[in-house]
C-alpha positions in Angstrom: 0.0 0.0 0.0 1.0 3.5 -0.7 -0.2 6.9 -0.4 -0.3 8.7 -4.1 -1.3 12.7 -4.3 -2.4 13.8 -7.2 0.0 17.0 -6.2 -1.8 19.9 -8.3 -3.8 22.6 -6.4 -3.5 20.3 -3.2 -3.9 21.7 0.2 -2.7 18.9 1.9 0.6 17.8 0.8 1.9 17.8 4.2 -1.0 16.2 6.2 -0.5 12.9 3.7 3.1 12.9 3.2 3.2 13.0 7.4 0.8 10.0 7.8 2.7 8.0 5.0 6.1 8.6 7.3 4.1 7.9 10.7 3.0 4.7 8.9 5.8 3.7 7.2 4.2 3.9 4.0 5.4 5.4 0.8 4.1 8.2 -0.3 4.1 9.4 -4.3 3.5 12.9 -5.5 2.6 13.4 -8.7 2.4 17.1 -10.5 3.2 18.6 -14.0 6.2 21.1 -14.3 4.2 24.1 -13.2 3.6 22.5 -9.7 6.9 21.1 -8.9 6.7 20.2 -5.0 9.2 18.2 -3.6 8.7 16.9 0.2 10.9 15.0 3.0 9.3 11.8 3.3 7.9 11.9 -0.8 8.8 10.7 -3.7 8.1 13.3 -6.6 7.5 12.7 -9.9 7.2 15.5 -12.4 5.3 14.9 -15.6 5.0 17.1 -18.7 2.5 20.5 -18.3 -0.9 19.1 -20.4 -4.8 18.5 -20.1 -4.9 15.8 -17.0 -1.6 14.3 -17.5 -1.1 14.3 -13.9 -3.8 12.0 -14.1 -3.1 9.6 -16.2 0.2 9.2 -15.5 -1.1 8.5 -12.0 -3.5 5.8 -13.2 -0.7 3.9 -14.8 1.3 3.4 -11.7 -1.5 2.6 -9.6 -1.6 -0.8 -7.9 -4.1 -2.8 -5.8 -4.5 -1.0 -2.0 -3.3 2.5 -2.6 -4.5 5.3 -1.6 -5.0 8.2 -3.6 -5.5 11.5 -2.7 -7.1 13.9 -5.0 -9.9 16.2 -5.5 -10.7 15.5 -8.8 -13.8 13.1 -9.7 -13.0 11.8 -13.1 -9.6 10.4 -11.2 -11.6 9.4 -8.4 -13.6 7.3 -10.5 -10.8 6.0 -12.5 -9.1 4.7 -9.5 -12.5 2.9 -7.8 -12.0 1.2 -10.9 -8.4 -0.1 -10.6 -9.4 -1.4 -6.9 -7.7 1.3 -4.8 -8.9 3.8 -2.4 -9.5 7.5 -3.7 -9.7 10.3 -0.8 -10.7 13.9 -0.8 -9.1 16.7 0.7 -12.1 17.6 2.7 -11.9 14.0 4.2 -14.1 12.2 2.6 -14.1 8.5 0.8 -15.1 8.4 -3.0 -16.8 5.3 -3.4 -18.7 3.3 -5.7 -22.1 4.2 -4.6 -21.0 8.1 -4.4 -19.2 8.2 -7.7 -22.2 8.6 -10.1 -23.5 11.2 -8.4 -20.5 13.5 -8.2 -19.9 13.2 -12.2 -23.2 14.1 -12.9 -23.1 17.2 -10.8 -19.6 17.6 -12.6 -20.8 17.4 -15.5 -23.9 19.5 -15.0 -21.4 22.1 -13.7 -19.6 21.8 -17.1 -22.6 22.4 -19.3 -23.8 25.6 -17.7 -20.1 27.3 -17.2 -20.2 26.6 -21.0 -23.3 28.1 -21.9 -22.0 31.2 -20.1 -23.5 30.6 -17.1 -21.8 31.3 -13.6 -21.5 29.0 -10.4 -20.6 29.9 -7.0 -16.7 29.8 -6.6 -15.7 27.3 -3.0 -14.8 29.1 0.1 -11.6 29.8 1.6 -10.0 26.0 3.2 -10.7 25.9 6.5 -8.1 24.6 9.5 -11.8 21.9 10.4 -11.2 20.6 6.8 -7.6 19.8 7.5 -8.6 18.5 10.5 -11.4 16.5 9.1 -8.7 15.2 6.0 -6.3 13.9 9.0 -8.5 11.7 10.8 -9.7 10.4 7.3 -6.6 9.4 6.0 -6.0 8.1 9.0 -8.5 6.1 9.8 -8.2 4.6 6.1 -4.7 3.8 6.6 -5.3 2.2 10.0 -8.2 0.1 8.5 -6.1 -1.4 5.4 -3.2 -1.9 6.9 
């Protein structure tokens, strides 16, 4: 088992990369070369700047039992698939019978920011959804291992 982050735009680099050390566990951080982030603890690896090549890249070098960190449904879903565990920053587990439902709403999102229509930015992190991430991934790791 390992801990991957999907490294772009994510707030909690250090949270995961610390449980990974406390656990022994590797821990794998993937970004393109606009996000290089380099970590104690982490292995980085730096893939080339393009439309979700973070991702893929990531969903080649996936194995059974990791866990993945990441915001980002359509990588979510593509890891439920290849039988590992996807997280959320905020702390909560994608899973199968969640999946559907945050791609629709995904994609719903898509098809009014395209027809010109405006949604409601997220509000600023908050130190409870750090908190909340923490005794996730902890919990998670603490249950597979």
């Amino acid at each position: 088992m390992r801990i991957i982050i999907d490294g772009d735009g994510c707030p909690v680099v250090d949270e995961a990369v610390g449980i990974a050390t406390a656990h022994g566990l590797a821990c794998l951080i993937l970004c393109d070369t606009a996000h290089q982030i380099q970590r104690d603890g982490a292995t980085t690896k730096v893939v080339d700047k393009g439309a979700d090549s973070v991702d893929f890249a990531l969903v080649n070098l996936l194995q059974k039992g990791d866990i993945v960190v990441t915001q980002d449904y359509g990588l979510a879903a593509m890891c439920l698939s290849r039988c590992t565990q996807p997280i959320h920053q905020d702390g909560w587990l994608y899973t199968n019978d969640n999946i559907d439902a945050l791609l629709l709403a995904r994609h719903t999102a898509q098809k009014i920011r395209r027809g010109g229509g405006r949604l409601r930015g997220g509000s600023k992190r908050t130190t409870a959804q750090d908190e909340a991430f923490v005794v996730a991934l902890e919990r998670l790791v603490s249950t597979i291992q």
